[in-house]
N, C-alpha and C positions, 0 to 999 in steps of 0.2 A: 618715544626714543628708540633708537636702533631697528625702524621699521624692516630693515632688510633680515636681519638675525632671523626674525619670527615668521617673517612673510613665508605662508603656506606652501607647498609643493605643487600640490593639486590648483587646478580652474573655480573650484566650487568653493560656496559659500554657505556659514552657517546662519540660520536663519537668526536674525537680530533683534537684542533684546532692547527693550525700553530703556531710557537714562535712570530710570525712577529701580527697574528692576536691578538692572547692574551696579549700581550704589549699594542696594540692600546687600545683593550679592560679594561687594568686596568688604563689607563691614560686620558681615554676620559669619559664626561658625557653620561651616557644611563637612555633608560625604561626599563623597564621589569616588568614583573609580578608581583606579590608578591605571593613568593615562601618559601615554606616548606621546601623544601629539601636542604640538605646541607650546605654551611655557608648563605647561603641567607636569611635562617630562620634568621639569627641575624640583618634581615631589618624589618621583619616584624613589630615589634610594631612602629619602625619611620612609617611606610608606614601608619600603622593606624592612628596615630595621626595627619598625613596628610589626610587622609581620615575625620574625626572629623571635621575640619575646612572648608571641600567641601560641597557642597550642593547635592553630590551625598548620592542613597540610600544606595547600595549594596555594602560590603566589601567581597572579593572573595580571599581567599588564596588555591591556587592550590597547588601539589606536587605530586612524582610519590613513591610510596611505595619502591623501590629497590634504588631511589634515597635516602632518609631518612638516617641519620646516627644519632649514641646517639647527636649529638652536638645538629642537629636538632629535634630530640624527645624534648629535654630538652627546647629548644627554645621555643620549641612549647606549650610545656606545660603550662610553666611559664606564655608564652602569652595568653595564655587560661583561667588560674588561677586568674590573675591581672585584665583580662578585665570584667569577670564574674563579680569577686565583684565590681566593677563599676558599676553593672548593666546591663551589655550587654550580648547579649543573640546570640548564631552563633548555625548554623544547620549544618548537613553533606547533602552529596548530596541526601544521602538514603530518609535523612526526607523531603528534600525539591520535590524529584519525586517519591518517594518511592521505595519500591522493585520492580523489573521484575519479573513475573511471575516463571521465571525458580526461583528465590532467595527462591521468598517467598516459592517453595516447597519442596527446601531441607531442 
């Protein structure tokens, strides 16, 4: 349903699971990241607010650019927007190691 919402940004493709694997996988409890891309994004603010309640410091949300589709832009956004005006404050990797040398001279 709604193939276009999801459909990736990028060319590339993740490598595919078996019918037998992905069954297990929508029916069994997992970890994973907390991920941008894709429908996953629509975990992310739970995952924050599981994060809020831990005594951990760093909240990390990873994602790969080619993976991103508008569902997850919008996800992302939103989650961005909401937690801002709360008062919270997130960095990119850029700010947190800065440029490489080659960046900063283009």
């Amino acid at each position: 349903m709604f193939k276009k919402k999801y459909l990736e940004a990028g060319d590339g493709k993740a490598i595919s699971k078996g019918k037998t694997k992905l069954v297990s996988m929508l029916l069994s409890r997992s970890h994973s990241v907390v991920s941008c891309d894709g429908y996953k994004s629509s975990m992310i603010e739970s995952a924050f607010n599981n994060f809020l309640s831990s005594a951990k410091n760093n909240f990390v949300v990873i994602g790969h650019p080619k993976a991103m589709s508008s569902y997850s832009f919008n996800k992302l956004e939103c989650f961005l927007s909401k937690t801002t005006k709360q008062g919270h404050r997130f960095s990119s990797i850029h700010e947190v190691f800065g440029a490489n040398k080659r960046t900063a001279s283009l």
